[in-house]
ChimeraX commands (.cxc) that place a marker at each C-alpha (Angstrom):
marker #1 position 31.60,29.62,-4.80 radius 0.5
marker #1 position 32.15,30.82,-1.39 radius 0.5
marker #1 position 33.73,34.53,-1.17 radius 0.5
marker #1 position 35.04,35.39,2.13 radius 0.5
marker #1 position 33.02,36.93,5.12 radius 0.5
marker #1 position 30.50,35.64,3.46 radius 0.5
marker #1 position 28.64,32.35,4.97 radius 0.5
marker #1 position 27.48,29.12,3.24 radius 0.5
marker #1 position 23.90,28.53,2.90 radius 0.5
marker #1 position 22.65,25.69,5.12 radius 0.5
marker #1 position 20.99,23.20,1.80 radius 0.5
marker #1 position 19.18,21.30,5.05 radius 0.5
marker #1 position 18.29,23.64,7.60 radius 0.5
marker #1 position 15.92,20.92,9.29 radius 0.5
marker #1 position 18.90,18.94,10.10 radius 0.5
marker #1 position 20.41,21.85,12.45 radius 0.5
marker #1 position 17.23,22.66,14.40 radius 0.5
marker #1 position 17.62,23.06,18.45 radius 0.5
marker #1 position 16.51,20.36,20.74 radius 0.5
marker #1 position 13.33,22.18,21.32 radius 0.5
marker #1 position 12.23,22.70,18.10 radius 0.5
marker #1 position 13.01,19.03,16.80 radius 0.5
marker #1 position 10.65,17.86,19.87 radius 0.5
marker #1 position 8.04,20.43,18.68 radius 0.5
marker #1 position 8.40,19.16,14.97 radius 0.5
marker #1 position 8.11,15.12,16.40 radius 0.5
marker #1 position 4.84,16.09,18.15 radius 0.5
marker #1 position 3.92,17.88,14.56 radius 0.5
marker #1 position 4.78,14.82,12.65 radius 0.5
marker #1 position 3.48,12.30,15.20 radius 0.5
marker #1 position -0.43,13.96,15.05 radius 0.5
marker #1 position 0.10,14.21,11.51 radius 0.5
marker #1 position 1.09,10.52,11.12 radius 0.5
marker #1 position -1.93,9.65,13.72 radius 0.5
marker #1 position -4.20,11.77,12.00 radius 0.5
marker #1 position -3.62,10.34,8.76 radius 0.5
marker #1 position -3.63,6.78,9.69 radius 0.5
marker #1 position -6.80,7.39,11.36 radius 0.5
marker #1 position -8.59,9.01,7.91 radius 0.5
marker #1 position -7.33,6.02,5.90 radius 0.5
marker #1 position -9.19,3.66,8.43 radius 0.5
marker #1 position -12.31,6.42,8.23 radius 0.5
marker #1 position -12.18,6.43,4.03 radius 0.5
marker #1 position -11.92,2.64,4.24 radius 0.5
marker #1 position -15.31,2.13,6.69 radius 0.5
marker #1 position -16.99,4.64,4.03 radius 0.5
marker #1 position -16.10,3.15,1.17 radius 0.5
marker #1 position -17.14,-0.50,2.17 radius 0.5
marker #1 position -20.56,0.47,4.06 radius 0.5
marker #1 position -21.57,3.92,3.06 radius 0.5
marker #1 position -20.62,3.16,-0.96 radius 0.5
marker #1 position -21.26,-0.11,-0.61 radius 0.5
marker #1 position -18.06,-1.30,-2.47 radius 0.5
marker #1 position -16.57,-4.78,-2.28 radius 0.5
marker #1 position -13.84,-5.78,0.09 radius 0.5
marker #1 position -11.45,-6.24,-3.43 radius 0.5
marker #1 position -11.92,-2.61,-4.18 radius 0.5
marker #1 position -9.68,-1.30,-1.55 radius 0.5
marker #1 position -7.99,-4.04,-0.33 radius 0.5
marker #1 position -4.82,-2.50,-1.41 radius 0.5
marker #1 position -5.41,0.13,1.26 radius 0.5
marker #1 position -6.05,-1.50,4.42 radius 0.5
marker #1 position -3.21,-4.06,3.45 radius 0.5
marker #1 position -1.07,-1.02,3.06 radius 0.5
marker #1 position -2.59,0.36,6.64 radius 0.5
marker #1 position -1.59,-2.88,8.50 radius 0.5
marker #1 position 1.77,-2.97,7.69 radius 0.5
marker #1 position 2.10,0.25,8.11 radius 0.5
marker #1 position 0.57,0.03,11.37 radius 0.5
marker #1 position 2.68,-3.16,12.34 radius 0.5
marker #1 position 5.99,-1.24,10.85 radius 0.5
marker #1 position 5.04,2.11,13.17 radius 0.5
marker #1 position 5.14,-0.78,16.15 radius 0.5
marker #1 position 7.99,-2.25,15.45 radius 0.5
marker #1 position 10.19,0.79,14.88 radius 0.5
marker #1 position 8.50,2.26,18.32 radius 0.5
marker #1 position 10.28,-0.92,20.06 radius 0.5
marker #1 position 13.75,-0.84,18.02 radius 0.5
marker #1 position 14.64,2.62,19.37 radius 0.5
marker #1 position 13.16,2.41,22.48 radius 0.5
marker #1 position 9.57,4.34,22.26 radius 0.5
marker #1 position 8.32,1.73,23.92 radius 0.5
marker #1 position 9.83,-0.22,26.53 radius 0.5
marker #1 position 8.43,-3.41,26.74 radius 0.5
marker #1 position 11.33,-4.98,29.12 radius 0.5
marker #1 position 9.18,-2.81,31.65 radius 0.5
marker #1 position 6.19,-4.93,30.93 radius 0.5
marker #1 position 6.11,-8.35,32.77 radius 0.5
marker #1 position 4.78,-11.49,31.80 radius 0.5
marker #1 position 1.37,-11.31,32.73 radius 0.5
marker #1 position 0.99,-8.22,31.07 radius 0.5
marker #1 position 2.64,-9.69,28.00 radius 0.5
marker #1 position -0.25,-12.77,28.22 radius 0.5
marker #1 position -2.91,-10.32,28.70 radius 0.5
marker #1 position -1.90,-7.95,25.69 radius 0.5
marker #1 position -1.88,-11.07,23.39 radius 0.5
marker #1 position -4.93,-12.73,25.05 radius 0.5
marker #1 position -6.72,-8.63,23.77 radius 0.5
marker #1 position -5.16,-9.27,20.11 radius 0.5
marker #1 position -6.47,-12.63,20.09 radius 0.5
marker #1 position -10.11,-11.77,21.09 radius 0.5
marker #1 position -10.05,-8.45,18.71 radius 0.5
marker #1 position -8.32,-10.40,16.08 radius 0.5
marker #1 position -11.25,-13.26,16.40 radius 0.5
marker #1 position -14.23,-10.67,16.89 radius 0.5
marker #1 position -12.81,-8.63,13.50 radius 0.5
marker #1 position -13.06,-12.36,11.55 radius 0.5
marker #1 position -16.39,-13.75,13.25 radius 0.5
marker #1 position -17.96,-9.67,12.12 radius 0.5
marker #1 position -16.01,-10.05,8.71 radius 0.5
marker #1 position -17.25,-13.18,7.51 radius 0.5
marker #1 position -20.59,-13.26,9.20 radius 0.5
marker #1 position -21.71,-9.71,8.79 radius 0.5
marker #1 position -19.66,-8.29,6.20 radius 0.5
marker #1 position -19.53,-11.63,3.83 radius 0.5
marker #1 position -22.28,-12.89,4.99 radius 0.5
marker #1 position -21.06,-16.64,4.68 radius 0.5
marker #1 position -21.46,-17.03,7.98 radius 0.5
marker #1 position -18.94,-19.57,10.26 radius 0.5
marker #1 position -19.56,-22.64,11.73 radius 0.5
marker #1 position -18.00,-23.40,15.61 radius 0.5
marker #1 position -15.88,-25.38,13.58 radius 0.5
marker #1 position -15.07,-22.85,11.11 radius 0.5
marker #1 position -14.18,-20.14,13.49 radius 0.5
marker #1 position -12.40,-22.02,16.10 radius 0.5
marker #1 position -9.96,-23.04,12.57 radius 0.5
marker #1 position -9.76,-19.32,12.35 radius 0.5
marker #1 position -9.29,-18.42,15.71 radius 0.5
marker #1 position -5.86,-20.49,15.49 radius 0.5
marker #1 position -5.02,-18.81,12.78 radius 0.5
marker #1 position -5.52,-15.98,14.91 radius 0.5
marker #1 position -3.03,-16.71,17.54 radius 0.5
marker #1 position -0.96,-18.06,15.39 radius 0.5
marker #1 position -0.42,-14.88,13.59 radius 0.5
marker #1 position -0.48,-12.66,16.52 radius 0.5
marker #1 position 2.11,-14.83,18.31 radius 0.5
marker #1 position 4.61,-14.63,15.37 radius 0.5
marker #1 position 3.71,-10.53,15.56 radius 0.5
marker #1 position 4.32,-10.52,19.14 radius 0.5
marker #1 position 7.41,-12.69,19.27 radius 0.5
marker #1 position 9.09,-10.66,16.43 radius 0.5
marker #1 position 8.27,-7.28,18.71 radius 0.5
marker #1 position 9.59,-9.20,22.03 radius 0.5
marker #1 position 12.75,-9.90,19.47 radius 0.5
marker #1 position 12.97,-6.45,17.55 radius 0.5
marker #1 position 12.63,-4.61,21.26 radius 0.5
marker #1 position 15.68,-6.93,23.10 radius 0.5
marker #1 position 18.15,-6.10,20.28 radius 0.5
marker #1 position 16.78,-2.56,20.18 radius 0.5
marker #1 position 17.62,-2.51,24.17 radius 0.5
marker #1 position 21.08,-3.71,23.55 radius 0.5
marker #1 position 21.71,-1.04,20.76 radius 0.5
marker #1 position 20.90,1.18,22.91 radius 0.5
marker #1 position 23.18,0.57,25.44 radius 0.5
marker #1 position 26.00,-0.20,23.06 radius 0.5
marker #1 position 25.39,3.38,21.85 radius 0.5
marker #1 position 25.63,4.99,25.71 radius 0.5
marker #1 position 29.08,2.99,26.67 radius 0.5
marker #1 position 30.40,4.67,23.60 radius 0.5
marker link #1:1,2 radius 0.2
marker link #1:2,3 radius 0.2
marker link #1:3,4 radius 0.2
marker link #1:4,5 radius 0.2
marker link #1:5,6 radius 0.2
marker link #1:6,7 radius 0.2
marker link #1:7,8 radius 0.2
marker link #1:8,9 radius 0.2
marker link #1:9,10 radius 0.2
marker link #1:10,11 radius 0.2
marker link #1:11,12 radius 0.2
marker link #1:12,13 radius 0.2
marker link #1:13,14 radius 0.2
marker link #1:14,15 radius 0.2
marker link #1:15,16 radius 0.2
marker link #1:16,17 radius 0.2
marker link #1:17,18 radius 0.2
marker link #1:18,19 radius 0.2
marker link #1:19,20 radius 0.2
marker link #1:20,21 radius 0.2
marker link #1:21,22 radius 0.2
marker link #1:22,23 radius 0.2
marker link #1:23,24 radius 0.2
marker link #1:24,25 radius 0.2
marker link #1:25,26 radius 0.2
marker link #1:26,27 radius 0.2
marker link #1:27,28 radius 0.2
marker link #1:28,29 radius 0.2
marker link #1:29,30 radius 0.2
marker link #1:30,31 radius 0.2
marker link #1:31,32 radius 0.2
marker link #1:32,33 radius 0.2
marker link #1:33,34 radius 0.2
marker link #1:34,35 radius 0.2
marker link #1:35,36 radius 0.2
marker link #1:36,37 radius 0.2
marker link #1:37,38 radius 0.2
marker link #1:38,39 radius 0.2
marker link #1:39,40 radius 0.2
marker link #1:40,41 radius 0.2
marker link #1:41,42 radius 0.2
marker link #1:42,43 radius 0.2
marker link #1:43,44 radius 0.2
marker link #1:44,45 radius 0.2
marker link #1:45,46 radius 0.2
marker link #1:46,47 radius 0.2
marker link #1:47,48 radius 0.2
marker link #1:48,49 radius 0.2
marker link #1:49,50 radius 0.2
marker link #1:50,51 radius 0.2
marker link #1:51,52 radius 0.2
marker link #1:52,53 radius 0.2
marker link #1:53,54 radius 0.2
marker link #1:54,55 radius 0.2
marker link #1:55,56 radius 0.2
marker link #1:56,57 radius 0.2
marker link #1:57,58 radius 0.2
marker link #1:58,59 radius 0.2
marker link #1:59,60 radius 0.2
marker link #1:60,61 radius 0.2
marker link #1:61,62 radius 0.2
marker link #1:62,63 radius 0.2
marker link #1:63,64 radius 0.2
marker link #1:64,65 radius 0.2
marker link #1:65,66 radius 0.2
marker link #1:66,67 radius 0.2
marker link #1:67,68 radius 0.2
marker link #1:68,69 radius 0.2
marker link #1:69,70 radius 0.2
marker link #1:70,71 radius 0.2
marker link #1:71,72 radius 0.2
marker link #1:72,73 radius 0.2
marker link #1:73,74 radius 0.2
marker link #1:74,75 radius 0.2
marker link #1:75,76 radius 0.2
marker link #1:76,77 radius 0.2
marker link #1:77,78 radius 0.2
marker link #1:78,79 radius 0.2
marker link #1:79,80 radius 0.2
marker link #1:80,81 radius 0.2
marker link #1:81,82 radius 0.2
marker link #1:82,83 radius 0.2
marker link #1:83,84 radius 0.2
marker link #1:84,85 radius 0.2
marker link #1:85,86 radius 0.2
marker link #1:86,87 radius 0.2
marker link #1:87,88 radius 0.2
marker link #1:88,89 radius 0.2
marker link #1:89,90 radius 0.2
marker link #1:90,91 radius 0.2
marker link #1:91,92 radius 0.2
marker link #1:92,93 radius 0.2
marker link #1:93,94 radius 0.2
marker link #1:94,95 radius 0.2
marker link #1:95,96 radius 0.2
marker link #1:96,97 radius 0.2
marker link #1:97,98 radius 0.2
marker link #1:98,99 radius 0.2
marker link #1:99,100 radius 0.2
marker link #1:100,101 radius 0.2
marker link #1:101,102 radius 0.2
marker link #1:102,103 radius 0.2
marker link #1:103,104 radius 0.2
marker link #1:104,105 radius 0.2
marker link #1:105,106 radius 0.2
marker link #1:106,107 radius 0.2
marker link #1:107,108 radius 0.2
marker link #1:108,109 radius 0.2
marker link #1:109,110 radius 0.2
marker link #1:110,111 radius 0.2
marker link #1:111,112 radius 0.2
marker link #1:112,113 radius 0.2
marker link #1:113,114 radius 0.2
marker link #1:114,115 radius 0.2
marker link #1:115,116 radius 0.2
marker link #1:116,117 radius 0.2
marker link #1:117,118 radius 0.2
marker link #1:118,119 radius 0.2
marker link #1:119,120 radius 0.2
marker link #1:120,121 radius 0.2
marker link #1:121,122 radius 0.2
marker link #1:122,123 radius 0.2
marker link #1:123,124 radius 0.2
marker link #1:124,125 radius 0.2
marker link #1:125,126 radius 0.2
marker link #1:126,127 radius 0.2
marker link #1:127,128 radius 0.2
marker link #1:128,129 radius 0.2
marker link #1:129,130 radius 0.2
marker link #1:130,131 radius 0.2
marker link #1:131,132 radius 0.2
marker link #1:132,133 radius 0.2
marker link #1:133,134 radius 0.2
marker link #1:134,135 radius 0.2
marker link #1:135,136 radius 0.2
marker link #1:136,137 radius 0.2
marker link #1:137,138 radius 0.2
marker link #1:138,139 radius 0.2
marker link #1:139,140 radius 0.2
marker link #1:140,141 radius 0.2
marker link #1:141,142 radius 0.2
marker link #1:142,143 radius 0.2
marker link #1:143,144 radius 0.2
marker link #1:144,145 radius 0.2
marker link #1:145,146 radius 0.2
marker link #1:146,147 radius 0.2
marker link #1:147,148 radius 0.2
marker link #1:148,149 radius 0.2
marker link #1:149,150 radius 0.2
marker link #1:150,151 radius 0.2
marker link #1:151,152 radius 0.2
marker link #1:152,153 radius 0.2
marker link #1:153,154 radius 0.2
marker link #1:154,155 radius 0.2
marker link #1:155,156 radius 0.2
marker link #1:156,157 radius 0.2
marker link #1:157,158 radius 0.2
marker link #1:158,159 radius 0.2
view
Protein backbone atom coordinates (compact mmCIF):
# COMPACT_ATOMS: atom_id res chain seq x y z
CA UNK A 1 0.00 0.00 0.00
CA UNK A 2 1.49 3.22 -0.89
CA UNK A 3 0.49 6.25 1.60
CA UNK A 4 1.26 9.56 0.28
CA UNK A 5 4.69 11.47 0.60
CA UNK A 6 5.80 8.42 1.09
CA UNK A 7 7.99 6.65 -1.84
CA UNK A 8 7.84 3.10 -3.29
CA UNK A 9 10.59 0.82 -2.61
CA UNK A 10 12.71 0.08 -5.70
CA UNK A 11 12.13 -4.35 -5.60
CA UNK A 12 15.33 -4.13 -8.28
CA UNK A 13 17.60 -1.52 -7.39
CA UNK A 14 20.36 -3.08 -9.81
CA UNK A 15 18.22 -2.25 -12.66
CA UNK A 16 18.41 1.70 -11.88
CA UNK A 17 22.18 1.94 -11.31
CA UNK A 18 24.11 5.05 -13.12
CA UNK A 19 26.15 4.50 -16.18
CA UNK A 20 29.22 4.41 -14.08
CA UNK A 21 28.38 2.04 -11.74
CA UNK A 22 26.83 -0.56 -14.31
CA UNK A 23 30.42 -0.30 -16.15
CA UNK A 24 32.07 -0.87 -12.71
CA UNK A 25 29.66 -3.90 -11.99
CA UNK A 26 30.47 -5.40 -15.93
CA UNK A 27 34.21 -5.25 -15.11
CA UNK A 28 33.09 -7.05 -11.58
CA UNK A 29 31.16 -9.66 -13.37
CA UNK A 30 33.52 -10.03 -16.35
CA UNK A 31 36.78 -11.05 -13.81
CA UNK A 32 34.39 -13.01 -11.99
CA UNK A 33 33.16 -14.91 -15.09
CA UNK A 34 37.05 -15.12 -16.26
CA UNK A 35 38.11 -16.14 -13.03
CA UNK A 36 35.77 -18.84 -12.73
CA UNK A 37 36.10 -20.26 -16.11
CA UNK A 38 39.69 -20.31 -15.56
CA UNK A 39 39.37 -22.54 -12.01
CA UNK A 40 37.05 -24.99 -13.80
CA UNK A 41 39.86 -25.54 -16.48
CA UNK A 42 42.50 -25.58 -13.25
CA UNK A 43 40.08 -28.32 -11.17
CA UNK A 44 39.77 -30.22 -14.44
CA UNK A 45 43.92 -30.51 -15.14
CA UNK A 46 43.99 -31.64 -11.28
CA UNK A 47 41.59 -33.97 -11.31
CA UNK A 48 42.81 -35.89 -14.51
CA UNK A 49 46.75 -35.71 -13.71
CA UNK A 50 47.22 -34.89 -10.11
CA UNK A 51 44.18 -37.55 -8.98
CA UNK A 52 44.73 -39.49 -11.64
CA UNK A 53 40.98 -39.88 -12.58
CA UNK A 54 39.65 -41.03 -15.94
CA UNK A 55 38.63 -38.72 -18.72
CA UNK A 56 34.68 -40.19 -18.00
CA UNK A 57 34.85 -38.83 -14.52
CA UNK A 58 34.51 -35.26 -15.39
CA UNK A 59 33.63 -35.21 -18.72
CA UNK A 60 30.48 -33.53 -17.80
CA UNK A 61 32.58 -30.53 -16.83
CA UNK A 62 34.76 -29.66 -19.56
CA UNK A 63 31.73 -30.42 -21.97
CA UNK A 64 29.90 -27.91 -19.88
CA UNK A 65 33.21 -25.47 -20.13
CA UNK A 66 33.23 -25.60 -24.00
CA UNK A 67 29.98 -24.58 -24.59
CA UNK A 68 30.11 -22.30 -22.27
CA UNK A 69 33.17 -20.99 -23.66
CA UNK A 70 31.78 -21.16 -27.35
CA UNK A 71 28.30 -19.47 -25.95
CA UNK A 72 30.55 -16.46 -24.11
CA UNK A 73 31.96 -16.08 -28.00
CA UNK A 74 29.12 -16.03 -29.64
CA UNK A 75 27.13 -13.62 -27.48
CA UNK A 76 30.52 -11.29 -27.54
CA UNK A 77 29.83 -11.10 -31.50
CA UNK A 78 25.82 -10.75 -31.39
CA UNK A 79 26.00 -7.45 -29.48
CA UNK A 80 28.94 -6.21 -30.80
CA UNK A 81 31.91 -6.96 -28.11
CA UNK A 82 33.73 -7.95 -30.72
CA UNK A 83 33.81 -6.60 -34.05
CA UNK A 84 34.92 -8.96 -36.37
CA UNK A 85 33.73 -6.89 -39.67
CA UNK A 86 37.03 -4.99 -38.56
CA UNK A 87 39.01 -8.10 -39.10
CA UNK A 88 39.92 -8.87 -42.80
CA UNK A 89 40.32 -11.95 -44.51
CA UNK A 90 43.68 -12.86 -43.87
CA UNK A 91 43.25 -12.38 -40.40
CA UNK A 92 40.10 -14.48 -40.53
CA UNK A 93 42.45 -17.48 -42.36
CA UNK A 94 45.06 -17.02 -39.84
CA UNK A 95 42.69 -17.19 -36.68
CA UNK A 96 41.24 -20.50 -38.08
CA UNK A 97 44.61 -21.80 -39.42
CA UNK A 98 45.61 -21.16 -34.93
CA UNK A 99 42.26 -23.23 -34.04
CA UNK A 100 43.16 -25.79 -36.42
CA UNK A 101 46.79 -26.37 -35.20
CA UNK A 102 45.60 -26.03 -31.31
CA UNK A 103 42.61 -28.07 -32.06
CA UNK A 104 45.07 -30.90 -33.75
CA UNK A 105 47.96 -30.51 -31.04
CA UNK A 106 45.02 -30.92 -28.06
CA UNK A 107 43.96 -34.47 -30.07
CA UNK A 108 47.59 -35.72 -31.13
CA UNK A 109 48.49 -34.90 -26.78
CA UNK A 110 44.97 -36.46 -25.93
CA UNK A 111 45.17 -39.64 -27.55
CA UNK A 112 48.88 -40.15 -27.53
CA UNK A 113 49.77 -38.93 -24.10
CA UNK A 114 46.71 -38.88 -22.21
CA UNK A 115 45.12 -42.30 -23.79
CA UNK A 116 47.98 -43.56 -24.63
CA UNK A 117 46.59 -45.33 -27.88
CA UNK A 118 48.73 -43.54 -29.75
CA UNK A 119 47.75 -42.27 -33.68
CA UNK A 120 48.91 -43.34 -36.75
CA UNK A 121 49.72 -40.45 -39.76
CA UNK A 122 46.72 -41.92 -40.95
CA UNK A 123 44.82 -41.73 -37.87
CA UNK A 124 45.54 -38.17 -37.10
CA UNK A 125 45.39 -36.65 -40.44
CA UNK A 126 41.37 -38.42 -40.20
CA UNK A 127 41.28 -36.35 -37.09
CA UNK A 128 42.78 -33.36 -38.17
CA UNK A 129 39.70 -33.06 -40.72
CA UNK A 130 37.60 -33.50 -38.22
CA UNK A 131 39.34 -30.70 -36.83
CA UNK A 132 38.68 -28.18 -39.44
CA UNK A 133 35.70 -29.39 -40.05
CA UNK A 134 34.42 -28.51 -36.70
CA UNK A 135 36.20 -25.32 -36.34
CA UNK A 136 34.92 -24.12 -39.73
CA UNK A 137 31.23 -24.78 -38.79
CA UNK A 138 32.30 -22.74 -35.28
CA UNK A 139 33.77 -20.05 -37.24
CA UNK A 140 31.15 -19.73 -39.94
CA UNK A 141 28.30 -19.66 -37.33
CA UNK A 142 30.42 -16.59 -35.47
CA UNK A 143 31.05 -14.85 -39.08
CA UNK A 144 26.96 -15.45 -39.25
CA UNK A 145 25.91 -14.65 -35.52
CA UNK A 146 28.33 -11.28 -35.78
CA UNK A 147 26.69 -9.93 -39.47
CA UNK A 148 23.12 -10.15 -38.06
CA UNK A 149 24.40 -8.84 -34.73
CA UNK A 150 25.90 -5.76 -36.92
CA UNK A 151 22.61 -5.20 -38.57
CA UNK A 152 20.69 -5.24 -35.16
CA UNK A 153 22.67 -2.92 -34.19
CA UNK A 154 22.13 -0.49 -36.60
CA UNK A 155 18.43 -1.17 -36.82
CA UNK A 156 18.47 -0.22 -33.12
CA UNK A 157 20.48 3.39 -33.80
CA UNK A 158 18.03 4.53 -36.89
CA UNK A 159 15.33 4.08 -34.35
Amino acid sequence: MIYFGMKKKNKKPFMEMDERNRQIAGKVIAVMYFLTIVSMQGILLYRRFVLGQNLSDFEDIAIIVTINTLFLVSALLYFGAIPLQKLKVKSMILIYAALVVLGSLFTWFKYNIIQKQGLSIEQLFDKVMIVMAIIGLIMGFWILLSIVGKKRIDKDLEE
